[in-house]
N, C-alpha and C positions, 0 to 999 in steps of 0.2 A: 361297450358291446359292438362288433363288428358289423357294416350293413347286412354282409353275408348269413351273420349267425340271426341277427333280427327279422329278414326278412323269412327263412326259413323255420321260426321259431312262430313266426304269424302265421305261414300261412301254414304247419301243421296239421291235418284232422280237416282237411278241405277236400275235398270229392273232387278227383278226378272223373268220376263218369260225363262230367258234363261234357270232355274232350270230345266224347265219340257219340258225335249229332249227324246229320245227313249232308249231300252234297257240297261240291266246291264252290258251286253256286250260292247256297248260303252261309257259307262260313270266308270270313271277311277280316281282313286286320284290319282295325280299326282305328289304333296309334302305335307307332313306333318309337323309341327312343334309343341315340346310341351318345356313351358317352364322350363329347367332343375331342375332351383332349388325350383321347387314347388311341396308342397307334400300334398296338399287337391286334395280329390274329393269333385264331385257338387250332392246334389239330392232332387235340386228343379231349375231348369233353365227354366229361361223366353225364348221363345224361337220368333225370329222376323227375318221375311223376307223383305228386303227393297224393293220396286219398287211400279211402277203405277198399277200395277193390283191390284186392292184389292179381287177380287175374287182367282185370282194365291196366294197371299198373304196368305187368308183362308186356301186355299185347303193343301196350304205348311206347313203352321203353324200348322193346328191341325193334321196331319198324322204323322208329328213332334213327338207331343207331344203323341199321341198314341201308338207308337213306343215307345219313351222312357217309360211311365207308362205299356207297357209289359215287360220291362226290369228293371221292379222296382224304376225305377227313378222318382218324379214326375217333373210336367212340366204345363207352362201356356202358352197360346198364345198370344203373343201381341196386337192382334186383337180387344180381351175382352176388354184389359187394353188401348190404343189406338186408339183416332179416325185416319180415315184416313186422315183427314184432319191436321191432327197435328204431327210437325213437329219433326223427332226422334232424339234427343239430350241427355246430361245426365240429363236434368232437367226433360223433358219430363217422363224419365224411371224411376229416382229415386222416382218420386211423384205416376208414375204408381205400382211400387211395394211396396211402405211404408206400412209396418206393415204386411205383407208379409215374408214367409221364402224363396222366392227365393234368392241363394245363387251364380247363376250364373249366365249369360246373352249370348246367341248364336247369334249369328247375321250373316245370309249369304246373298250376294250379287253377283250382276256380275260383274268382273272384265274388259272381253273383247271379242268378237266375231271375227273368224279368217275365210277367205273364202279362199277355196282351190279348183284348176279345175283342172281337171282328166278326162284324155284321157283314153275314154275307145273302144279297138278295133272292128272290125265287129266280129259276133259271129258265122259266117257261117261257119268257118273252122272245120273239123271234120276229122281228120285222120283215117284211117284204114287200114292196113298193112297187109301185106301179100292179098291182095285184091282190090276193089273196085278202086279208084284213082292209086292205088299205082300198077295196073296191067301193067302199061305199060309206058313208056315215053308221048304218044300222049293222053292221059286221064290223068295222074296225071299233067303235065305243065299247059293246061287250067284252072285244078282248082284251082290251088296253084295262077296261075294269076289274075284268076277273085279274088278271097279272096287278096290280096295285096292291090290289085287297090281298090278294095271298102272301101271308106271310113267309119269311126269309127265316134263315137260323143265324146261331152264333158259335164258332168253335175258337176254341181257346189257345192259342200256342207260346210256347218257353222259348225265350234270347235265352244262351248262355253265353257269359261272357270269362275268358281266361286270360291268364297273364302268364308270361311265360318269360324268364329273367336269365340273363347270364352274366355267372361270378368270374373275377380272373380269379385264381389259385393262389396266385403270389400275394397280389394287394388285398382280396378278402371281397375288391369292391365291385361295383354294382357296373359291369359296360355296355349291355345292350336289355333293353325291357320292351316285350311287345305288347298288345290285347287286343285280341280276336273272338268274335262275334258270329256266333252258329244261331239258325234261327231256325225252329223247329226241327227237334230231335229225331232223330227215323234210324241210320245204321252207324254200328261202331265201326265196324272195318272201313267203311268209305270214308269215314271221317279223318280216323286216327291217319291214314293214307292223301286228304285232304290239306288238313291241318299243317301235317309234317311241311310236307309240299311248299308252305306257302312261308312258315317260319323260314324253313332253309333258304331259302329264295331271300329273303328279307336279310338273312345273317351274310348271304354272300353280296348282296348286291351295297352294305355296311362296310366290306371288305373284313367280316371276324373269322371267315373260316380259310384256312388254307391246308393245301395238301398235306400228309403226313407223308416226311421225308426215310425213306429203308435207312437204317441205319447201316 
């Protein structure tokens, strides 16, 4: 079995919603890989989101591909090519892009969702020095006491973490794999417009993407 059809065949039935979490600010690549001894670029890439939403699927795919064709690259959504209903293998893709110039295949997923609690303290505390609390012993103790004793809370927030992989066409194989790290979810649109952002950035600065030449 090809790495192409394996790694597609895993990650299957994986939720894309975790793509679309909040700012650029927390969403982070986290490791990059490119395969050494390849020296093509791509500029025509099929571009596919895996999970149950088919609307997050949409929204991801074609921002995708809008992104890239401002960057010269073109790019198709798997959407077009792809019911939702059917099932994404290599048979599935090779039949979808036949006679087609796409030349590379992206594929991102989610990997895994981490929950982390955080004690966060009371916020009453407010110093001021040379004054206020701090004038005396019998006024700055009561406050510094009340502020101790008053309890803090705990809120709870989601890492997701996603992988996002690109196949050549020709060889089946595996030439650039990233993962990237959102830390508390809040808007899809800032994300999937995040995210994009930072992948492409990472594919060109790889050298995998180049312009699509007019024929």
């Amino acid at each position: 079995m090809s790495s192409f059809n394996k790694h597609l065949g895993k990650t299957a039935g994986m939720l894309i919603t975790a793509i679309f979490l909040s700012a650029c600010a927390n969403t982070k690549i986290s490791q990059s890989w490119v395969e050494p001894d390849n020296k093509r670029s791509y500029d025509d890439i099929l571009i596919i989101g895996i999970g149950e939403s088919e609307q997050n699927r949409r929204a991801y795919e074609s921002h995708f591909v809008e992104s890239l064709r401002a960057v010269g690259t073109e790019a198709e959504a798997s959407y077009k090519l792809i019911k939702s209903n059917e099932k994404i293998d290599r048979d599935t893709v090779d039949k979808a892009i036949d006679g087609m110039d796409i030349d590379g295949v992206l594929v991102t997923h989610m990997v895994a969702v981490d929950e982390e609690t955080i004690y966060r303290p009371s916020m009453d505390y407010m110093p001021m020095y040379g004054g206020g609390y701090y004038g005396g012993l019998y006024s700055y103790y009561p406050h510094v006491n009340s502020y101790v004793t008053r309890p803090g809370y705990y809120t709870t927030h989601e890492t997701y973490t996603l992988e996002t992989n690109l196949y050549d066409v020709e060889s089946e194989e595996l030439v650039w794999s990233a993962r990237s790290r959102t830390f508390s979810p809040e808007s899809v649109q800032e994300v999937i417009v995040d995210l994009t952002k930072l992948l492409i950035k990472d594919l060109q600065e790889k050298n995998l993407l180049k312009k699509k030449q007019p024929k």
